[in-house]
C-alpha positions as CSV (number, residue, x, y, z in Angstrom):
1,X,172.5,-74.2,218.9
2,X,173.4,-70.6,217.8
3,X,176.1,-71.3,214.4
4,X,179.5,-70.7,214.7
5,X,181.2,-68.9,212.2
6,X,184.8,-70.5,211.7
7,X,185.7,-67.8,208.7
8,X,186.3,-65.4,211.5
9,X,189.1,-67.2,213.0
10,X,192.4,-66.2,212.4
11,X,195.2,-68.4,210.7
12,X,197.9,-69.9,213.0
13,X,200.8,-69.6,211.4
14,X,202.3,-72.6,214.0
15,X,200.5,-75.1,211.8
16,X,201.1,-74.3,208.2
17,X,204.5,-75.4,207.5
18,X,204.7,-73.7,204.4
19,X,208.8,-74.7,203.9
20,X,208.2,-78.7,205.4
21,X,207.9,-81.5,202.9
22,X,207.0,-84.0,205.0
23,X,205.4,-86.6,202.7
24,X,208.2,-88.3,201.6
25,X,209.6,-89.0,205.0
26,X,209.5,-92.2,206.8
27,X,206.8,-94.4,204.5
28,X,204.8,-91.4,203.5
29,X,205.7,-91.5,200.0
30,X,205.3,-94.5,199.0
31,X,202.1,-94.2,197.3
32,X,200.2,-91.2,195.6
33,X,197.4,-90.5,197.4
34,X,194.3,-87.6,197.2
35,X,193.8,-85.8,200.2
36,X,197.0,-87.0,201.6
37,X,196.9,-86.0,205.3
38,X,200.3,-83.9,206.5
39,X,202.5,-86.0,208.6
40,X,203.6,-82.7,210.3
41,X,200.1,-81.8,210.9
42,X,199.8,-85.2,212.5
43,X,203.2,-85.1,214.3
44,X,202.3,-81.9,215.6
45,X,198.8,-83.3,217.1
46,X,200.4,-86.3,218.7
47,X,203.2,-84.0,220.5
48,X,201.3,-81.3,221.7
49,X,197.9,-83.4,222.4
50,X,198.9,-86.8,223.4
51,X,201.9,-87.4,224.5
52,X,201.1,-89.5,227.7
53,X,198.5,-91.9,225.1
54,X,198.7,-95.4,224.5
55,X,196.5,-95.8,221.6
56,X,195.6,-93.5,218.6
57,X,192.8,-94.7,216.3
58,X,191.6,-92.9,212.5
59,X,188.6,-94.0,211.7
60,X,189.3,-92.3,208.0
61,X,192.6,-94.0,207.8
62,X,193.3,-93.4,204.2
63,X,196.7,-94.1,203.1
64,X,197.8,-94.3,206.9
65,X,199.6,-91.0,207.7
66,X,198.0,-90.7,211.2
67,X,199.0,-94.9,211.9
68,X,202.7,-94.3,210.7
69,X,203.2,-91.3,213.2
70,X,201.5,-93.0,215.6
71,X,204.2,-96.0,215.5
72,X,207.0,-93.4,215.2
73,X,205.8,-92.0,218.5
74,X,205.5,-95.3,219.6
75,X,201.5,-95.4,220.3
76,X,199.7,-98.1,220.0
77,X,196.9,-97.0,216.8
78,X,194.1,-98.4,214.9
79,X,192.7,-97.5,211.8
80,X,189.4,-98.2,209.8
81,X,188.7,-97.6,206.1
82,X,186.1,-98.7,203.7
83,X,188.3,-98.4,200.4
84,X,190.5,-102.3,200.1
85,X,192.9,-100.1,198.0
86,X,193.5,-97.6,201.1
87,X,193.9,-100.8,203.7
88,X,196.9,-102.4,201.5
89,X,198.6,-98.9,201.4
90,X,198.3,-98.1,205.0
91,X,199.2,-102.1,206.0
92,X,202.3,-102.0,204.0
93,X,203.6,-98.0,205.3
94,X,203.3,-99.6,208.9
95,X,205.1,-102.6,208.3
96,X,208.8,-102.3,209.1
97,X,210.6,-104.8,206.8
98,X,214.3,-106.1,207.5
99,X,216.3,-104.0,204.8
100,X,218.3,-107.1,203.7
101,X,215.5,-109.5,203.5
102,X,213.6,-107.0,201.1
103,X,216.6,-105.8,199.0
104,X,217.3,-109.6,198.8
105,X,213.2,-110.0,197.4
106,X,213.5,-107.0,194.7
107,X,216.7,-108.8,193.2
108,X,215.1,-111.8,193.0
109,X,212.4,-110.0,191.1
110,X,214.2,-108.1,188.9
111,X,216.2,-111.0,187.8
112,X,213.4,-112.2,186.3
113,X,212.3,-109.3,184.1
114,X,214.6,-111.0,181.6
115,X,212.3,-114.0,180.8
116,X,209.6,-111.9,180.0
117,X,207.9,-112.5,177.3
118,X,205.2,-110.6,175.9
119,X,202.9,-112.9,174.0
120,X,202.3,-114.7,177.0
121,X,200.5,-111.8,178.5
122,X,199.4,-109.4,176.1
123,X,196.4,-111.4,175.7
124,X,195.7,-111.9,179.6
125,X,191.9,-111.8,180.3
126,X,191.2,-109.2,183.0
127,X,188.7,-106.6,183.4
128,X,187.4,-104.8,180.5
129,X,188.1,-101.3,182.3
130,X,192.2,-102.6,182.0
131,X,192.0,-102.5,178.2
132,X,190.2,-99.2,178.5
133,X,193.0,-97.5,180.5
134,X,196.0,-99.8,179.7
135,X,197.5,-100.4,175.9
136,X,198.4,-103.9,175.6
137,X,202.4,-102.8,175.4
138,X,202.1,-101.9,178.8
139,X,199.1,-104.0,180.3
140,X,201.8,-107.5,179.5
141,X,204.9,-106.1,181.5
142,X,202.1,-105.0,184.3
143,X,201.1,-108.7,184.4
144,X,204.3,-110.2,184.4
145,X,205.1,-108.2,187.5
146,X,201.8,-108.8,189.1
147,X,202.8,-113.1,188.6
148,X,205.9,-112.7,189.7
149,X,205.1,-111.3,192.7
150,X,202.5,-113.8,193.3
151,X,204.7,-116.6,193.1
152,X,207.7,-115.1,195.4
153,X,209.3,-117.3,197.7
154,X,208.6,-114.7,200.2
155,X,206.2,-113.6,203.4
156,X,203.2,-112.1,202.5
157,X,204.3,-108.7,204.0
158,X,207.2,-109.0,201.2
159,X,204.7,-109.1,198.5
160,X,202.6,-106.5,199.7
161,X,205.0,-104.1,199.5
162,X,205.9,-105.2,195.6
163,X,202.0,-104.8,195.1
164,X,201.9,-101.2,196.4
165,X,204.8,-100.7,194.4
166,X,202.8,-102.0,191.5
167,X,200.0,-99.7,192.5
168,X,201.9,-96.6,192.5
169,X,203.2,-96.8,188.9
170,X,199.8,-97.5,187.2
171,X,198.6,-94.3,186.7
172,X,201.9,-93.4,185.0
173,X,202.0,-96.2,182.8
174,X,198.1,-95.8,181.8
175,X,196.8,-93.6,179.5
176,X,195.2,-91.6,182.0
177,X,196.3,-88.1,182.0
178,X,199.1,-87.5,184.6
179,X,198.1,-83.9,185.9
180,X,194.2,-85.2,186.4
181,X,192.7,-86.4,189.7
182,X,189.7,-87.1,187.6
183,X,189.7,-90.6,185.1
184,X,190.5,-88.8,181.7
185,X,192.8,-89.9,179.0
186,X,195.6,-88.2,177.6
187,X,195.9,-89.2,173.8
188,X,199.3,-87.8,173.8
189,X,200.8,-89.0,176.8
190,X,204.2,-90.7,176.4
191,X,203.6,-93.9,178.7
192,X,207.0,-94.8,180.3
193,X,208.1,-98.4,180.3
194,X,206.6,-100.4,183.4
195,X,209.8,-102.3,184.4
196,X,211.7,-99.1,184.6
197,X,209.3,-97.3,186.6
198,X,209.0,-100.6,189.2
199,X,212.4,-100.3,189.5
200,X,213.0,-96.8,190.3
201,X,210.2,-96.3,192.5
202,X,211.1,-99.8,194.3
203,X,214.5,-98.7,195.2
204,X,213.0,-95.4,196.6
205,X,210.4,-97.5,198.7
206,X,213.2,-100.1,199.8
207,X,215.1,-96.7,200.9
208,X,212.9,-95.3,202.9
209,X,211.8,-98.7,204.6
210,X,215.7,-99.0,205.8
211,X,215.3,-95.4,207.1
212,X,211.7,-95.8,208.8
213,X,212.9,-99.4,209.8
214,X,216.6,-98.1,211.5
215,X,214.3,-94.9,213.4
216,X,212.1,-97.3,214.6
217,X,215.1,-100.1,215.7
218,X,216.7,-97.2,217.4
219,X,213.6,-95.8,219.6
220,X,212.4,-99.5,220.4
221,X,209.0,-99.7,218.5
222,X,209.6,-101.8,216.1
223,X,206.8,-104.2,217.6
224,X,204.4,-101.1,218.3
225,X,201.1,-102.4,217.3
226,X,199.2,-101.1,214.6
227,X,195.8,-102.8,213.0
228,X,194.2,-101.6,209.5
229,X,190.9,-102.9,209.9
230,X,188.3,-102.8,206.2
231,X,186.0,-101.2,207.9
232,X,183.0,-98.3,207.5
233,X,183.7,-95.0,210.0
234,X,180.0,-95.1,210.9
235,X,179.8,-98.5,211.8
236,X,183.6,-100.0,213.3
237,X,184.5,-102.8,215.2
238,X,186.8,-100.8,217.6
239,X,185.9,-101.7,221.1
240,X,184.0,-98.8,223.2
241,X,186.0,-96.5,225.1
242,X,189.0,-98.1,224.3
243,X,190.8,-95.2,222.4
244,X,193.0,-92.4,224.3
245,X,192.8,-90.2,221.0
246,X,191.4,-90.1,217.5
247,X,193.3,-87.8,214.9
248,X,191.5,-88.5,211.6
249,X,190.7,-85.9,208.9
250,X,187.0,-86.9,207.1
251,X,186.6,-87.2,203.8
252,X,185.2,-83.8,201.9
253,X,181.5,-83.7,199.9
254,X,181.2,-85.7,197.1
255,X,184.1,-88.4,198.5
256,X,182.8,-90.8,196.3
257,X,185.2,-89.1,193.8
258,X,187.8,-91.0,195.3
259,X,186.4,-94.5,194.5
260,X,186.9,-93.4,190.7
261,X,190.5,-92.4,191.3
262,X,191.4,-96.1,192.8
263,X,190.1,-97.2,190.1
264,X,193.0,-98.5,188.4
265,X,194.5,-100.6,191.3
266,X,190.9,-102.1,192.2
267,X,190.5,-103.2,188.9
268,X,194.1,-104.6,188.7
269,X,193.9,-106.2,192.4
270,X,190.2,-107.2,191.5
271,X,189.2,-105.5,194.8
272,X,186.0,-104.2,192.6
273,X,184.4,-105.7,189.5
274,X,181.7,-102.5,188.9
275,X,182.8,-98.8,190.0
276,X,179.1,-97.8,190.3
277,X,179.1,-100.4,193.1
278,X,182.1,-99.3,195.0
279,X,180.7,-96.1,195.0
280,X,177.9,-97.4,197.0
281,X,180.3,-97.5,199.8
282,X,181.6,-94.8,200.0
283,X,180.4,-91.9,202.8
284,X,177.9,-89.0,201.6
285,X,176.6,-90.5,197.7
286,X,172.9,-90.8,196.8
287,X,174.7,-94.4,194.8
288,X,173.6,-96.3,197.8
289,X,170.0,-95.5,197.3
290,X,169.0,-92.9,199.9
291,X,167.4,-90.7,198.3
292,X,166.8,-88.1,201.4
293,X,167.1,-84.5,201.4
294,X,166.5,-84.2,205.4
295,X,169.3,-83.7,207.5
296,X,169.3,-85.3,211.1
297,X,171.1,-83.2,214.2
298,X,171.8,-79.5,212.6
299,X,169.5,-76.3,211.3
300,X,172.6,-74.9,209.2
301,X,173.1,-78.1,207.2
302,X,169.5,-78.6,206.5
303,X,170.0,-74.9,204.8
304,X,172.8,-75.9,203.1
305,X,171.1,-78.7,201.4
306,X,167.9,-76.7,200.8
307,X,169.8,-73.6,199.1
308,X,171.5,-76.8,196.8
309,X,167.9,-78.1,195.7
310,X,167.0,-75.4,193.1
311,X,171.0,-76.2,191.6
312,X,170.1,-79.7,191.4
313,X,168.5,-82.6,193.5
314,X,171.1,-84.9,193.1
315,X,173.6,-83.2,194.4
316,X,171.4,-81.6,197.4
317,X,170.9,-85.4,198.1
318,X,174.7,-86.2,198.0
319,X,174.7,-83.7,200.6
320,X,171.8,-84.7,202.8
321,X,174.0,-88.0,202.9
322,X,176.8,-86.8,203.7
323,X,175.7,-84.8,206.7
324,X,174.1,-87.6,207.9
325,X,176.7,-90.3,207.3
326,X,179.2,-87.6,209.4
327,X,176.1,-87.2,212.3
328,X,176.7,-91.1,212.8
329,X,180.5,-90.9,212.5
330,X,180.4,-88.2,215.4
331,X,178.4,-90.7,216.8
332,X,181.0,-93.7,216.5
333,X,183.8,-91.1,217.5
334,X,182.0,-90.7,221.4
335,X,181.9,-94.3,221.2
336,X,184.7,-95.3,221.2
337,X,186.7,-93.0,222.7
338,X,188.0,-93.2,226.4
339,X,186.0,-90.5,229.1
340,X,188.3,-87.6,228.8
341,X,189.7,-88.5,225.2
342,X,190.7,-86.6,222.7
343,X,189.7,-86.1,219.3
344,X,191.3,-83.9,216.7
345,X,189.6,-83.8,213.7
346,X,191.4,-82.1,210.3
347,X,188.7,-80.8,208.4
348,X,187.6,-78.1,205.5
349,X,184.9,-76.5,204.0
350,X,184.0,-75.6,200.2
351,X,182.0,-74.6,198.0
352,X,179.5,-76.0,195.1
353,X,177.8,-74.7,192.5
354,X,178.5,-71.6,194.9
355,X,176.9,-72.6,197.7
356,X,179.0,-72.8,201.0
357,X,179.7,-76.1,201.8
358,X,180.3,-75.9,206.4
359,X,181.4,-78.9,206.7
360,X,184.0,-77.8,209.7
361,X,180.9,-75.8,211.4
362,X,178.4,-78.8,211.2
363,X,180.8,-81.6,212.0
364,X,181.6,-79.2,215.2
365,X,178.2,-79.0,215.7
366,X,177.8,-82.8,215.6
367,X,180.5,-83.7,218.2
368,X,178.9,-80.9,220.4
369,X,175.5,-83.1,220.0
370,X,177.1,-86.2,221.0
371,X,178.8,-85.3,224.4
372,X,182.0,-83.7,223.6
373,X,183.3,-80.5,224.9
374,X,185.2,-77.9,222.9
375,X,189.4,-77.7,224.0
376,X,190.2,-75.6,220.7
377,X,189.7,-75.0,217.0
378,X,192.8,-73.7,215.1
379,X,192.4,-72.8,211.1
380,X,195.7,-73.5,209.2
381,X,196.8,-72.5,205.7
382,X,197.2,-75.7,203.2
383,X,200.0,-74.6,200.7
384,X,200.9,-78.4,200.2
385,X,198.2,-80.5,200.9
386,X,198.0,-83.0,198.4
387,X,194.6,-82.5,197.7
388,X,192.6,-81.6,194.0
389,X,192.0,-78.0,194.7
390,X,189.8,-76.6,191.5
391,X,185.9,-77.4,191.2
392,X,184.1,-76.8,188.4
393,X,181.2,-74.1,189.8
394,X,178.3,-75.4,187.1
395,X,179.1,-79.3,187.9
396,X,180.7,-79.4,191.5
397,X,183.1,-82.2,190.5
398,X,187.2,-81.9,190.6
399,X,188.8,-80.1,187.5
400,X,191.8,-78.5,185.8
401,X,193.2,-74.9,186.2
402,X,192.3,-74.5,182.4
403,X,188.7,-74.6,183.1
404,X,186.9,-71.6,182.6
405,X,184.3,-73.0,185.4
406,X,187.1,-73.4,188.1
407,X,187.3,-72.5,191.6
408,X,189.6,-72.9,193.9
409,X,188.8,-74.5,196.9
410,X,189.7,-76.0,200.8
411,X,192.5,-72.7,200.9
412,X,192.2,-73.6,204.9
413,X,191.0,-76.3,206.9
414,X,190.4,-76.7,210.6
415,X,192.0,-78.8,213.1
416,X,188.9,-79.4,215.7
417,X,190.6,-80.5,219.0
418,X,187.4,-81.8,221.5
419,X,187.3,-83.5,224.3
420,X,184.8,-86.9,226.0
């Protein structure tokens, strides 16, 4: 297949929103999030791509920003992702919750902040990695507030949404440092009291579930089903051919990362009990043992991979496993899909330790391989994708402006429309 050279497409200014802060509407901001998908460029998709389908699915669901405009637009969608902390989120941002009933469940909560008392949880036993991140002045309140929403006299959608809640302050009130993507302390960060940071972020959740609730009331979806499933992209149980249109952007090289960032609420939540091991999961890491450097289905990413080797073989390996892992997600992606379905896949390339990373081009590639049929490709500007931009060029892993090393990466990213 003769490669395709997506630099020398031009930017389409349609799709960058540059002025639109569309992460804080509807559910979108209830919990920080790497990588965080644009609801516009999702809105955007759904309007101009599907607006006679029934049922979306993301495969790489993350915090759910293609399921919540899905049920906005009132399509039925599905979404699959392999990290437990990235299914709560996404459950919780598509459940509509009656306004009263929750406001009713916070009080009842924050009544009780007043019989806390701290000796009875400074000492709580939980994972050694906790007491790494978490002094014990703010790991007792954190408890308290984890108990008390466990014992709730409410449904369980009602507690979910007090545990992502609880999730979303942790970083702030750890000692990790607030401007990192990357675990790092900050020995002079002042850490914020825990009961004052549920409560304000709480009442900014509870707001914007009465305003994605009311929207949803008014236009009759309400009901529109929606189904997080804990699930690998490369290997789902959505049924074959049973999805009009998959909108999904893929995690970049070296995802893994992410399983270090989530740390702190799969700790917490005891969703993990070793980080190397949740690692394992994750799509393109050498962790889970496969120690190839061949790469199945594409000439240019076999290239890629070989110019990484003299850099390092572990990282060339990452690689190798990540092109593969995305071969069987194209794969999965046919599967599934309906003949003459749509998939739109959000996607960028990068760079490490200076070699150019074509992960639109080779995905592209893939999907070709599979069965499907170019519609169009369209290159969009990414001002305010929420997203760690700098790599370190010597080690290839995420890092701070005030790095000598630094690079910036993922400037623009590709929205790949194809069709079955």
């Amino acid at each position: 297949m003769e490669y395709i050279n997506f630099d020398n497409i031009e930017v389409n200014q349609d799709w960058a929103f540059d002025n639109v802060r569309s992460t804080e509407q509807w559910t979108h901001g209830y919990h920080r999030y790497p990588a965080k998908f644009l609801p516009n460029v999702v809105k955007k998709i759904v309007e101009d791509y599907a607006p006679d389908c029934e049922t979306i699915a993301d495969p790489f669901a993350g915090c759910g920003t293609t399921l919540v405009e899905a049920k906005i637009h009132g399509k039925k969608s599905i979404g699959t992702d392999i990290n437990p902390v990235a299914q709560l989120i996404t459950k919780v941002k598509t459940t509509p919750l009656e306004p009263k009933q929750i406001q009713y469940a916070y009080t009842s909560l924050v009544e009780q902040f007043g019989s806390f008392i701290e000796t009875d949880f400074d000492t709580i036993q939980k994972h050694e990695r906790i007491d790494y991140w978490f002094y014990p002045k703010q790991k007792a309140p954190i408890a308290f507030l984890y108990k008390i929403v466990a014992d709730l006299e409410a449904d369980e959608h009602s507690k979910e949404f007090f545990y992502v809640c609880i999730s979303h302050i942790l970083k702030n009130c750890s000692r990790w440092l607030q401007s990192s993507t990357k675990p790092q302390i900050d020995p002079e960060k002042k850490i914020p009291e825990p009961f004052e940071e549920f409560k304000r972020h709480c009442q900014k959740m509870i707001k914007s579930n009465e305003e994605f609730y009311t929207k949803l009331s008014k236009e009759g979806h309400l009901n529109t089903p929606c189904k997080i499933l804990l699930e690998d992209a490369r290997r789902t149980s959505i049924i074959t051919e049973s999805v009009d249109m998959i909108i999904t952007s893929p995690p970049y090289v070296t995802s893994y990362e992410y399983a270090d960032i989530h740390q702190l609420t799969a700790y917490w939540m005891e969703y993990v009990s070793n980080i190397h091991d949740f690692r394992k999961q994750f799509i393109g890491t050498s962790y889970s043992g496969n120690q190839t450097l061949n790469v199945n289905g594409s000439v240019q990413a076999q290239e890629i991979v070989n110019a990484l080797v003299p850099h390092g073989k572990h990282i060339a390996q990452d690689v190798a496993q990540y092109f593969n892992d995305m071969f069987d997600v194209a794969k999965e992606i046919y599967r599934i899909l309906k003949p003459n379905g749509h998939a739109c896949i959000v996607i960028g390339n990068t760079k490490i330790k200076n070699v150019q990373i074509n992960s639109a081009e080779v995905f592209y590639e893939y999907l070709q391989d599979v069965g499907m049929r170019e519609i169009s490709v369209i290159k969009r500007s990414i001002p305010h994708k929420l997203m760690p931009t700098l790599r370190d060029n010597v080690t290839g892993k995420f890092t701070k402006l005030d790095n000598p090393n630094c690079k910036k990466v993922y400037p623009n990213e590709y929205i790949i429309i194809m069709q079955k």
